[in-house]
ROMI-596208 format. One record per residue: chain; x, y, z of N, C-alpha, C in turn. Coordinates in steps of 0.05 Angstrom, whole numbers. Layout:
BEGIN
("A", (X, Y, Z), (X, Y, Z), (X, Y, Z))
...
END
This chain:
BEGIN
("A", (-540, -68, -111), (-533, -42, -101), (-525, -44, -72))
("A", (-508, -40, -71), (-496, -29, -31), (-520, -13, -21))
("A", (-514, -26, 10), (-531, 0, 25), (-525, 24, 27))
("A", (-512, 36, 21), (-504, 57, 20), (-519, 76, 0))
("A", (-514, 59, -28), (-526, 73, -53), (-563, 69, -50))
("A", (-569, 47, -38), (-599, 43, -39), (-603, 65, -20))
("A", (-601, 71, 5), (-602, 100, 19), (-607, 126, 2))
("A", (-577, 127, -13), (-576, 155, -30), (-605, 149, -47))
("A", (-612, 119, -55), (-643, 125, -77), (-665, 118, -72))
("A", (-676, 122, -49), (-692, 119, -23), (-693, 161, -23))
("A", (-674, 174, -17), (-673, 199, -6), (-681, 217, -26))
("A", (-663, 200, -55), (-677, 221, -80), (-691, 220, -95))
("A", (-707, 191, -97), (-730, 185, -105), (-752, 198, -115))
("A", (-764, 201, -146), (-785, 227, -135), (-798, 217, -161))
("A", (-805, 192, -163), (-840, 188, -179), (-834, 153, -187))
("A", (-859, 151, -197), (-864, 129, -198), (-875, 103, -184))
("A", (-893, 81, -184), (-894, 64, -166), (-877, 44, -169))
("A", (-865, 33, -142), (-843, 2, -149), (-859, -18, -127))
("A", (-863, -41, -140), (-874, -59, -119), (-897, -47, -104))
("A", (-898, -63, -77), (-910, -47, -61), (-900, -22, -52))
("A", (-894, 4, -60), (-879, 24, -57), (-900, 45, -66))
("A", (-914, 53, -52), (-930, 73, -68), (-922, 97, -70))
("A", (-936, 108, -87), (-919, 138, -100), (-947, 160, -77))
("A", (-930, 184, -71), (-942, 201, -49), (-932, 233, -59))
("A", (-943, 252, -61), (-939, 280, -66), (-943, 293, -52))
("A", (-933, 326, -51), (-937, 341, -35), (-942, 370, -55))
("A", (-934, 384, -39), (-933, 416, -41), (-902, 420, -32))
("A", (-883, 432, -45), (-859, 438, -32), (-862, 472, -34))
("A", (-848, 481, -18), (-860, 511, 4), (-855, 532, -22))
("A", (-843, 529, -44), (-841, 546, -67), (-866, 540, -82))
("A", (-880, 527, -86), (-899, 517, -87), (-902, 497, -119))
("A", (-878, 483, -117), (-872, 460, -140), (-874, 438, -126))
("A", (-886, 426, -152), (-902, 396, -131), (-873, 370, -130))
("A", (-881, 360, -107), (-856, 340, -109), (-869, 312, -99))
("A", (-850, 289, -107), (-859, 268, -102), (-840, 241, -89))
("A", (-843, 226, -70), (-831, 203, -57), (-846, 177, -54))
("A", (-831, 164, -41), (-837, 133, -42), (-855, 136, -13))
("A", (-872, 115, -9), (-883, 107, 13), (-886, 80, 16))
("A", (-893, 53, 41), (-902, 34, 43), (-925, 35, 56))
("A", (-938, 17, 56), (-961, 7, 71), (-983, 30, 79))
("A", (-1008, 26, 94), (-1028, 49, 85), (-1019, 76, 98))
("A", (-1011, 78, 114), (-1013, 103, 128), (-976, 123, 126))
("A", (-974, 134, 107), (-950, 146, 105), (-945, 159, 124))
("A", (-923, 148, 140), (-907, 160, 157), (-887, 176, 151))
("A", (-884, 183, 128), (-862, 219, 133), (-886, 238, 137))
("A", (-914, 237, 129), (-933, 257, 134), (-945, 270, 156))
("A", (-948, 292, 164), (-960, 297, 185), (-993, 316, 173))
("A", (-1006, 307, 179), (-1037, 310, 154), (-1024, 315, 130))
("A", (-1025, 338, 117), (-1019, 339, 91), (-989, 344, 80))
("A", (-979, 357, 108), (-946, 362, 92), (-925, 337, 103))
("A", (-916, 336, 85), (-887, 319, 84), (-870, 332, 99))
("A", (-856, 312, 118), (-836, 319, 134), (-803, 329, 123))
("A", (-796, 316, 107), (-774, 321, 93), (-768, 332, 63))
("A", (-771, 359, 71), (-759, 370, 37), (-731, 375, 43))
("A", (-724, 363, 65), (-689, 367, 64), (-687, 353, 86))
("A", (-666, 346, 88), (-654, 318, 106), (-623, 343, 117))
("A", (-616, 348, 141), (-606, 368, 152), (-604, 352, 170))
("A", (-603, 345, 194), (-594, 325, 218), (-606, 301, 234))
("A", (-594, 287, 249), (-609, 273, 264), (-635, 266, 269))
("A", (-634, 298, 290), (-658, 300, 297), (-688, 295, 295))
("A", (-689, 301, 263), (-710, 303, 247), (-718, 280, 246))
("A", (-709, 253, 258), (-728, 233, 253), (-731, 216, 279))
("A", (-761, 212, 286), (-766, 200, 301), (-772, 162, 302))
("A", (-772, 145, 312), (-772, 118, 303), (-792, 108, 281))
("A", (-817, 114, 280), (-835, 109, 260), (-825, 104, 234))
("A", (-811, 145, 236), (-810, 146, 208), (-776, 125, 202))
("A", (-757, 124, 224), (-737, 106, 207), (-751, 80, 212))
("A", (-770, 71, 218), (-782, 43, 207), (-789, 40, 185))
("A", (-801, 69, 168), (-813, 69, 143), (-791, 73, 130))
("A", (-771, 89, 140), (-746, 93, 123), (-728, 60, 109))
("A", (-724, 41, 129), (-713, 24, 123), (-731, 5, 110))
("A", (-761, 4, 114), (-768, -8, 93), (-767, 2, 65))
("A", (-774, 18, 55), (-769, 35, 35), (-738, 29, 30))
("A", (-725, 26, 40), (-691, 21, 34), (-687, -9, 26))
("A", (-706, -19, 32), (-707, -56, 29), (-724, -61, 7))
("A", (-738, -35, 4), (-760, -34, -31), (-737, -38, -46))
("A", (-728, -14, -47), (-711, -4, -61), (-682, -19, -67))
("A", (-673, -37, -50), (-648, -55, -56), (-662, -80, -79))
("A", (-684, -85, -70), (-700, -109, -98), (-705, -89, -119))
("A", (-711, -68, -117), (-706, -50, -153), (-690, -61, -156))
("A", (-666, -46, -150), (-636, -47, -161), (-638, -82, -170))
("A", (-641, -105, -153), (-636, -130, -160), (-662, -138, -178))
("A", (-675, -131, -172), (-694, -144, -201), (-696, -132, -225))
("A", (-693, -102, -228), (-697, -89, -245), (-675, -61, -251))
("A", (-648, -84, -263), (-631, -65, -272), (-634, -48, -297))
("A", (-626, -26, -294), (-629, -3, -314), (-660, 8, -307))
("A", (-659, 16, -287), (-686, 29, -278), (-694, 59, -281))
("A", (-708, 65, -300), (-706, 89, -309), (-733, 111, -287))
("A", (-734, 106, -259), (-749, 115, -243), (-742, 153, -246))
("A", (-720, 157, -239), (-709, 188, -242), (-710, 194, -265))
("A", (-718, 184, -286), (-715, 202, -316), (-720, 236, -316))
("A", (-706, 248, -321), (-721, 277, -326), (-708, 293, -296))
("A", (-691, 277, -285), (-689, 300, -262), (-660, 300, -256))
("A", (-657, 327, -248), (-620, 330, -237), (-611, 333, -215))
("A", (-591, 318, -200), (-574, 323, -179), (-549, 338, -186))
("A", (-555, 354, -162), (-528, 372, -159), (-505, 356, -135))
("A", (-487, 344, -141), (-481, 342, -116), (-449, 359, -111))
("A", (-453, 379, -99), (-436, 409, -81), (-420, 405, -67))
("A", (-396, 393, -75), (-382, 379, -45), (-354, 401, -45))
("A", (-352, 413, -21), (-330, 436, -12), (-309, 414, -5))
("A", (-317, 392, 15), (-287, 376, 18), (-293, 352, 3))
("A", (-266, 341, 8), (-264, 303, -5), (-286, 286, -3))
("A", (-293, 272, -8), (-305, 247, -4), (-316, 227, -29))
("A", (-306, 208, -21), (-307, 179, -37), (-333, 167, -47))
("A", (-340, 155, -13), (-360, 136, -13), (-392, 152, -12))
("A", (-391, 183, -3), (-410, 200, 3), (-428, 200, -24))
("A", (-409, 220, -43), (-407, 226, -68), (-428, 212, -87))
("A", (-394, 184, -96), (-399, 170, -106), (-436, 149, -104))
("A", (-441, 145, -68), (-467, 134, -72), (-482, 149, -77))
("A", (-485, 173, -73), (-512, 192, -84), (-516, 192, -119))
("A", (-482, 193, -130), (-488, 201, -154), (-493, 168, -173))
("A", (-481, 142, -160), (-485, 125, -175), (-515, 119, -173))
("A", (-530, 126, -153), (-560, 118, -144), (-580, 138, -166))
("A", (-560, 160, -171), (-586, 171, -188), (-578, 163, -218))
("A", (-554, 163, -217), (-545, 138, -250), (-573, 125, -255))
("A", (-559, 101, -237), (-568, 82, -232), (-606, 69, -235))
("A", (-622, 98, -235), (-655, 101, -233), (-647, 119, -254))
("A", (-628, 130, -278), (-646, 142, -298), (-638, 174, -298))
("A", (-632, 180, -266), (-631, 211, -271), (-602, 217, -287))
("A", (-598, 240, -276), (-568, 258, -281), (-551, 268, -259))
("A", (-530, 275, -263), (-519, 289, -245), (-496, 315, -257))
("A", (-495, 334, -241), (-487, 352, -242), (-473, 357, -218))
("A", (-442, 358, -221), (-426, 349, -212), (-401, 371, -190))
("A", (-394, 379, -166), (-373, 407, -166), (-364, 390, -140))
("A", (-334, 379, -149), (-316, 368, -133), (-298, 386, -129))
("A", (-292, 390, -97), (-279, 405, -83), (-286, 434, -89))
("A", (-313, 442, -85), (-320, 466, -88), (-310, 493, -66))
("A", (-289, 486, -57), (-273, 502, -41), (-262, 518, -50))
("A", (-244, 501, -72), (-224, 518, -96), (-234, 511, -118))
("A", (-249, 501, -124), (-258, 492, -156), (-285, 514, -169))
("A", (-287, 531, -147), (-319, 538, -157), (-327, 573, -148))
("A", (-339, 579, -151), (-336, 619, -154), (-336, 614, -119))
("A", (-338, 599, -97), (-325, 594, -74), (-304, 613, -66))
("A", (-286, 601, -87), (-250, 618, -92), (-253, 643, -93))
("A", (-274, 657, -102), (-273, 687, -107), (-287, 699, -87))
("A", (-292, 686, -62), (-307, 700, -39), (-338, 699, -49))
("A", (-355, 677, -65), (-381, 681, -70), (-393, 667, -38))
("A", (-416, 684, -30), (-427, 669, -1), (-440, 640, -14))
("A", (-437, 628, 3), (-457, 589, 0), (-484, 609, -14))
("A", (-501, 626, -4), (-523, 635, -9), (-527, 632, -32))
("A", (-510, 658, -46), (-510, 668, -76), (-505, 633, -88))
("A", (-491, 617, -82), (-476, 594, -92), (-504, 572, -97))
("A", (-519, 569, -74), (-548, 559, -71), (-565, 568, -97))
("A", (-573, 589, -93), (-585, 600, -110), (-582, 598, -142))
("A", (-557, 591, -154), (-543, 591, -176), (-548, 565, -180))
("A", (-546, 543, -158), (-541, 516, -170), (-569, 503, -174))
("A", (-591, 516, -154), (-619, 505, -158), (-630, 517, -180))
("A", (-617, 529, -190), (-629, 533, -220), (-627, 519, -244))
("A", (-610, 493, -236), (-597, 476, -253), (-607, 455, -246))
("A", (-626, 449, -219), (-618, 424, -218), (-651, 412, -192))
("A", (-654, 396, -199), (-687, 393, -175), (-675, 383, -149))
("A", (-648, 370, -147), (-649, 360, -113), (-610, 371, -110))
("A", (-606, 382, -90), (-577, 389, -75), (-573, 373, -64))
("A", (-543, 351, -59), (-527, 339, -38), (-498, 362, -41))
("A", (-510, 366, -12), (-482, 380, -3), (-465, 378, 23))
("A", (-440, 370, 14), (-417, 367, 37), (-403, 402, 36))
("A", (-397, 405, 69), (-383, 433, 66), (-377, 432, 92))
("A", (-349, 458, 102), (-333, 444, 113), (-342, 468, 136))
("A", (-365, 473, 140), (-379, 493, 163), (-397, 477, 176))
("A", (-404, 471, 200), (-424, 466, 218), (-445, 492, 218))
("A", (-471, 472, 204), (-491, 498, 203), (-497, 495, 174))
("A", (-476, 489, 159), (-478, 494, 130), (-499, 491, 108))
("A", (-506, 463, 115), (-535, 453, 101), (-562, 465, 114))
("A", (-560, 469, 140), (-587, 488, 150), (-582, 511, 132))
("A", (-565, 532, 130), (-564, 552, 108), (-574, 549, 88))
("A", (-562, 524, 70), (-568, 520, 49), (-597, 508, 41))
("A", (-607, 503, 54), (-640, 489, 63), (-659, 515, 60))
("A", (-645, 536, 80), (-663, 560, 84), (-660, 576, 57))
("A", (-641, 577, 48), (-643, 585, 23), (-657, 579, -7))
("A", (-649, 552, -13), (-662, 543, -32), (-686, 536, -30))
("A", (-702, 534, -54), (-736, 517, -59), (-733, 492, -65))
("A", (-714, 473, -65), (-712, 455, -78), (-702, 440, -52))
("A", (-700, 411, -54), (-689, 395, -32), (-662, 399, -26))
("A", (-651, 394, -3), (-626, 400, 0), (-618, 376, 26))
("A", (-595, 354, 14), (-589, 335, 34), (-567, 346, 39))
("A", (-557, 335, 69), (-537, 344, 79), (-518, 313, 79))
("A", (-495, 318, 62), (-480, 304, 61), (-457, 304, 78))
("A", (-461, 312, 100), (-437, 324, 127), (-427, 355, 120))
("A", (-434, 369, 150), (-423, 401, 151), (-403, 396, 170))
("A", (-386, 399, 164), (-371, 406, 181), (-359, 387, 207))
("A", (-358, 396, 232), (-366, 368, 256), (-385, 372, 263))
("A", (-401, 384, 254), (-437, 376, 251), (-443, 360, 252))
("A", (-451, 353, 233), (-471, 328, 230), (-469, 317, 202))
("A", (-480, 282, 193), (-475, 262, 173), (-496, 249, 175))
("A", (-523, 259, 175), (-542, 240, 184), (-548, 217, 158))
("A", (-547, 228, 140), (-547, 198, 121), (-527, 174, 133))
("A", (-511, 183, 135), (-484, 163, 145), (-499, 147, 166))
("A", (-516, 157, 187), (-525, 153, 214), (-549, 135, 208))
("A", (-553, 141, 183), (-584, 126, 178), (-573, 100, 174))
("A", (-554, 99, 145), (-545, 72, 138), (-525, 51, 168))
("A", (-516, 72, 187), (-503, 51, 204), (-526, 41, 219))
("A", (-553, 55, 229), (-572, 47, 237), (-580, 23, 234))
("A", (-584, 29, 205), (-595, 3, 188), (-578, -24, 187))
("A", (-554, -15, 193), (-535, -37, 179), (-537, -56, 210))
("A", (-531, -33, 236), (-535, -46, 263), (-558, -63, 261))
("A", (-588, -58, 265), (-604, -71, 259), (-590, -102, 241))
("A", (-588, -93, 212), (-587, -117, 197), (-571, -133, 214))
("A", (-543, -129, 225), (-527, -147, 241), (-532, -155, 256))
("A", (-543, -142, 275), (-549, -149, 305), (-581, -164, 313))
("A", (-591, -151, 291), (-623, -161, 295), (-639, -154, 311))
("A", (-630, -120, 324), (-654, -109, 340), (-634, -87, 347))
("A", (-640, -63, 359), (-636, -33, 362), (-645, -35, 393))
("A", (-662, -39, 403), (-675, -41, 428), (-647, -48, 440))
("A", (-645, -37, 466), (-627, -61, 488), (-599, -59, 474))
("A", (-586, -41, 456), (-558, -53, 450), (-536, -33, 462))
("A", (-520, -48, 459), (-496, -32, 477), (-473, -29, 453))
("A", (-474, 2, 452), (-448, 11, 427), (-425, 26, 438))
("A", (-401, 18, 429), (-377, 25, 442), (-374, 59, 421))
("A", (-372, 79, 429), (-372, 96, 399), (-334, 105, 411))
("A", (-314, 108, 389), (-293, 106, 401), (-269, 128, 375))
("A", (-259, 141, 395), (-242, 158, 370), (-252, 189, 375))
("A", (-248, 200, 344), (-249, 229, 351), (-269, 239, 354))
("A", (-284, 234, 373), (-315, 242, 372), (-326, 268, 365))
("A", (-303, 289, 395), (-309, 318, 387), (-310, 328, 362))
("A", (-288, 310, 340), (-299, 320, 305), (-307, 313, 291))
("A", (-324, 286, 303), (-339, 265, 289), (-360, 270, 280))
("A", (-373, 284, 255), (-400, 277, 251), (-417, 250, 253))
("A", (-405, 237, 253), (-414, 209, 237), (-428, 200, 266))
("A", (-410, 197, 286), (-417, 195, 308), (-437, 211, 331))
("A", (-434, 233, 319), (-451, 258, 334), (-486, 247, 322))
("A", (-484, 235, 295), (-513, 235, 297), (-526, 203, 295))
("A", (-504, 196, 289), (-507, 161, 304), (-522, 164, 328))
("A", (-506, 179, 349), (-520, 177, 378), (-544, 195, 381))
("A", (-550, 210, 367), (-572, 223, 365), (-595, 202, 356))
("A", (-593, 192, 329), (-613, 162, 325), (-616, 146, 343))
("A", (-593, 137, 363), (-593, 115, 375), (-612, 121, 403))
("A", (-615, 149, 408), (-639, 162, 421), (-664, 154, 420))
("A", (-671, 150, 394), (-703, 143, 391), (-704, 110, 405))
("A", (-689, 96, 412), (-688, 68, 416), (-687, 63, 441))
("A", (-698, 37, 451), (-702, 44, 481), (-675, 22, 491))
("A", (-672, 25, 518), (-646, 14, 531), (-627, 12, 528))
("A", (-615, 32, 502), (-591, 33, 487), (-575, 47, 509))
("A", (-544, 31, 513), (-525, 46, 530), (-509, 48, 514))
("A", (-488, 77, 515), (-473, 72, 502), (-445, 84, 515))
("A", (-422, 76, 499), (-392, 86, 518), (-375, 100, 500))
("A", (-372, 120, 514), (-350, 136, 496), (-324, 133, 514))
("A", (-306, 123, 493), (-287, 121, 490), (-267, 147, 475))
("A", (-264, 159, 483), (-258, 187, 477), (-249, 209, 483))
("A", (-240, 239, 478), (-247, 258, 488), (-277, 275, 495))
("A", (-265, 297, 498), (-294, 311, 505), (-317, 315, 491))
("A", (-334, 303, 490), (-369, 306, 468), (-389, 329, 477))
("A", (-382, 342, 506), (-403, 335, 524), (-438, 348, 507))
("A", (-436, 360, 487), (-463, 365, 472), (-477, 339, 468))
("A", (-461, 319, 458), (-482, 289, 448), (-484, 283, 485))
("A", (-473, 275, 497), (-477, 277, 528), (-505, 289, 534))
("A", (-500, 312, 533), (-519, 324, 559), (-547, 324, 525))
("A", (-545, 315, 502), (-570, 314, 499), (-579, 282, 502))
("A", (-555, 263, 500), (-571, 231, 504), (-578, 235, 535))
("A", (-575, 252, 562), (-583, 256, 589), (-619, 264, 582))
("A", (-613, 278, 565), (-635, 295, 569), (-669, 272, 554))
("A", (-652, 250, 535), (-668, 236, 523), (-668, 209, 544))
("A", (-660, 208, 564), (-661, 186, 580), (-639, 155, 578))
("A", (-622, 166, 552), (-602, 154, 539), (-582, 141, 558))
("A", (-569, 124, 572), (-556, 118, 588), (-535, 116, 588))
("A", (-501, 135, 589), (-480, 134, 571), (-463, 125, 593))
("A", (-436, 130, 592), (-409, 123, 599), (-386, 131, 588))
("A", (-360, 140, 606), (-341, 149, 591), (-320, 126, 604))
("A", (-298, 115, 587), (-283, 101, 599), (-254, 105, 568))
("A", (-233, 104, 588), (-213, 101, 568), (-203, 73, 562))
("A", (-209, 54, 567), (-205, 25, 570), (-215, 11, 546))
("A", (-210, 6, 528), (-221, 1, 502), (-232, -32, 500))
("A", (-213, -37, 516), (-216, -75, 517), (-246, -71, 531))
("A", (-244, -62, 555), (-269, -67, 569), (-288, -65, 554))
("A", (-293, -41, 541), (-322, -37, 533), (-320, -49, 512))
("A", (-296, -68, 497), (-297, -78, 474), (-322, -108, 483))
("A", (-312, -113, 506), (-321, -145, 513), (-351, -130, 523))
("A", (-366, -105, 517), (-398, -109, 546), (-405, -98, 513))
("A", (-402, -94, 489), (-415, -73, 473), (-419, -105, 452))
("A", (-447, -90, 433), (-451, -102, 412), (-443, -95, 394))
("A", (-433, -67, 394), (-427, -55, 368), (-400, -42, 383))
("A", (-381, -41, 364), (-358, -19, 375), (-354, -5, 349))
("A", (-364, 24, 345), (-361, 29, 324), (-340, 63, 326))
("A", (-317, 49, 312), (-295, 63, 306), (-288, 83, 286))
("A", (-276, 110, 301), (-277, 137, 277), (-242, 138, 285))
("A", (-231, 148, 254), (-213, 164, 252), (-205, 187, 268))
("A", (-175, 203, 278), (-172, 217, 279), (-171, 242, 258))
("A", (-190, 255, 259), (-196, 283, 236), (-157, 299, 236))
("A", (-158, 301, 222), (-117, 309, 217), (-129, 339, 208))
("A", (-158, 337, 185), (-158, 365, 176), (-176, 382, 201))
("A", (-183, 374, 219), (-191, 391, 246), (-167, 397, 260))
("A", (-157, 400, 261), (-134, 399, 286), (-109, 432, 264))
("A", (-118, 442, 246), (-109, 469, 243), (-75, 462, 238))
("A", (-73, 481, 256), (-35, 475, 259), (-28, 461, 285))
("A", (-46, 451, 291), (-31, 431, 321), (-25, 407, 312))
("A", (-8, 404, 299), (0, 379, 287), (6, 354, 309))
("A", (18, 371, 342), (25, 363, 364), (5, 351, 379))
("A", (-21, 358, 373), (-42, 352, 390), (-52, 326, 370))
("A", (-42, 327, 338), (-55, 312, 326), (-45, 280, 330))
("A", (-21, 291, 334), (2, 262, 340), (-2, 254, 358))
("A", (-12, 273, 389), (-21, 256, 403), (-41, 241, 409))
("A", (-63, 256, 393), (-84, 233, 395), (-90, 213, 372))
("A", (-72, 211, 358), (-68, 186, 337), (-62, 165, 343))
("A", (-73, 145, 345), (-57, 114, 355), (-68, 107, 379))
("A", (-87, 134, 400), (-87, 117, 423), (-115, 101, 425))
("A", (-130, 96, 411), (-150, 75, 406), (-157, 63, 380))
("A", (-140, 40, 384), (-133, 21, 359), (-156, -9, 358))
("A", (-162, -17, 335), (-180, -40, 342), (-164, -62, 326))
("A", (-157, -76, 340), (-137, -97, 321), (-139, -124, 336))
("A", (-124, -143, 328), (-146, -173, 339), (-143, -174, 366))
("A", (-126, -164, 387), (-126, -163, 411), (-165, -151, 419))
("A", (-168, -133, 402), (-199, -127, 418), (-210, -137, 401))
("A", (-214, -153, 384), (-228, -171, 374), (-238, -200, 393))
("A", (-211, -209, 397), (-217, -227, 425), (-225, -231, 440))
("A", (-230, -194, 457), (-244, -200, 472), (-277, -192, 469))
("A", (-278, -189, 450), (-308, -182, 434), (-330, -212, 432))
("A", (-354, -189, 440), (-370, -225, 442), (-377, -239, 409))
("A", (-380, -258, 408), (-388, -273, 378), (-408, -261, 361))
("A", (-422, -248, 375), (-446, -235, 354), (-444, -207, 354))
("A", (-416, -190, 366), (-413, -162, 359), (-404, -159, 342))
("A", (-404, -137, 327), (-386, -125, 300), (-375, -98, 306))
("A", (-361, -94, 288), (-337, -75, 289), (-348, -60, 260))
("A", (-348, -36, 270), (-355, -6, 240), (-346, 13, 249))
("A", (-339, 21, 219), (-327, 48, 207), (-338, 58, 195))
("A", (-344, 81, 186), (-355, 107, 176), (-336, 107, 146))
("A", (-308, 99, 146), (-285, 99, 134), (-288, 134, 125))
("A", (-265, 149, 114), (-245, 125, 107), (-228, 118, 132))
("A", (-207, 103, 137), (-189, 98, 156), (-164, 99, 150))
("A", (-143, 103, 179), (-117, 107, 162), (-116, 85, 186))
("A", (-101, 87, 220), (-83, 56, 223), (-104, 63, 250))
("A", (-130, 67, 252), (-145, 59, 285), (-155, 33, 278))
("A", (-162, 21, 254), (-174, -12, 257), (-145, -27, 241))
("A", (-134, -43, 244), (-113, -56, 228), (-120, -71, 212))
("A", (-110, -84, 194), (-122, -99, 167), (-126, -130, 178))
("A", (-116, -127, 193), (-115, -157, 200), (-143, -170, 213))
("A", (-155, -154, 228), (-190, -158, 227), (-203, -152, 206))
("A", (-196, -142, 179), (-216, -147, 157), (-228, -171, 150))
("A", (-224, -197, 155), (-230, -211, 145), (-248, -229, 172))
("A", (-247, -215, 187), (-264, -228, 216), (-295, -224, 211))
("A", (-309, -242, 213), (-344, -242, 201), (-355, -216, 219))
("A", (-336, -203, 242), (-348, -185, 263), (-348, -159, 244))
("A", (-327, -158, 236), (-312, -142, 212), (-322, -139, 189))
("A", (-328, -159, 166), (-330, -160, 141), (-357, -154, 136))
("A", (-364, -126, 119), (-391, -127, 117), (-395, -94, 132))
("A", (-382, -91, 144), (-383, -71, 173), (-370, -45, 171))
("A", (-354, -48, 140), (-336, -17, 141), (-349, -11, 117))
("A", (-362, 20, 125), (-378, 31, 107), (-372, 49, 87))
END
């Protein structure tokens, strides 16, 4: 299983013991009992008796502990998948996954992960125009209709705010698969993880974040995680963020703005690269053209990149990384 998909079955997990993985319950606020994975004695999503996450909604929500427990649990869970294919852990339960815009890699890992353990899925691609959406139904009424079908929500939608709505509404879990230029915090978790796996420590690293930031989810809560970590600098390469700004100030976070891409290519461990959003930009097609093309990662900033940095994407991508560093070990492994 990719990391990506072990994430999605890590998040929707809900019975059984695997390995050392112990099984942990709660009370969810409707008052139907629910259940997740834990390691070692002292469960860290708990705070005394209630569970911290009956919905996964942003960044914020996690402090270092718990993504320590998170990524182990994500490292349980990749030996399921490899030791014990056809794992019927989800039997008996359904995902909805609600997606208003596109997406590939989002989607597809949530729904192959609950395949994959046994569950189901229940499926509304491009629920923009595909779904009583079209007829002016509010997300609310739309919430309410789908948790009647189904024990856990992944929803993508093309509002900032969107999954907090949808959270407050439903009794059932509700992951936020990116709102809007909100927030992607699953996305944030797995680049977390993946930094770590590459780099071999989070402490002390220096990340180039580079591209359309102001409509970047991916990036907005990247740097929000990268908060909990101590001596992390990081450089935006960019336009204006200043919200992730003035809150990495406020977390003691140490940033930088520079338009020089080489530079911060050669001081960063990570340079991790976003698309220009084409569907943000409305009818300024003018504004879109111009900020297309002007931070490119191609073997020129590879060169001057140190030996043990890597290069990530969020994907998908159209021409900011060129093909020609796909196959660079900084590269390969690194576009998510």
């Amino acid at each position: 299983m990719a990391a990506s998909s072990s994430f999605s079955t890590m998040l929707i997990s809900q019975s059984r013991v695997v390995s050392n993985v112990k099984l942990i319950s709660w009370e969810r606020r409707s008052g139907v009992r629910r259940q997740a994975f834990d390691v070692g004695d002292k469960p860290s999503f708990f705070v005394g008796n209630k569970f911290q996450f009956d919905d996964v909604i942003e960044a914020q929500q996690f402090d270092r502990d718990i993504l320590n427990a998170i990524f182990e649990v994500t490292r349980e869970m990749e030996k399921v998948e490899k030791n014990s294919p056809g794992s019927q852990i989800l039997k008996g339960f359904l995902m909805a996954t609600l997606f208003y815009e596109p997406s590939t890699r989002t989607r597809l890992s949530f729904e192959s992960a609950m395949k994959r353990l046994g569950g189901e899925v229940l499926t509304t691609e491009n629920a923009r125009e595909f779904s009583s959406a079209a007829k002016g139904e509010t997300l609310e009424d739309t919430i309410r209709t789908v948790e009647g079908y189904s024990d856990i929500i992944v929803m993508r939608h093309f509002e900032s705010g969107a999954a907090r709505r949808a959270a407050a509404t439903a009794s059932i879990p509700v992951i936020n698969a990116g709102d809007g230029p909100g927030q992607h915090p699953t996305q944030a978790l797995l680049d977390v993880y993946t930094i770590e796996r590459e780099i071999g420590k989070l402490d002390g690293i220096k990340v180039g974040l580079v591209g359309d930031l102001a409509n970047g989810r991916t990036v907005r809560s990247l740097a929000y995680l990268l908060s909990k970590y101590q001596d992390v600098k990081i450089y935006f390469v960019s336009p204006e963020v200043d919200d992730i700004k003035d809150f990495l100030t406020s977390k003691g976070v140490e940033w930088e703005e520079s338009d020089d891409l080489m530079e911060v290519a050669s001081k960063c461990d990570v340079v991790y690269q976003t698309r220009i959003q084409r569907e943000r930009f409305g009818e300024r097609i003018d504004l879109y053209e111009a900020a297309r093309g002007n931070y490119i990662v191609d073997r020129a900033v590879l060169d001057v990149m140190q030996k043990h940095a890597v290069v990530m994407h969020p994907l998908p991508r159209l021409d900011e990384i060129t093909v020609d560093v796909d196959e660079d070990p900084r590269a390969e492994g690194c576009l998510l």
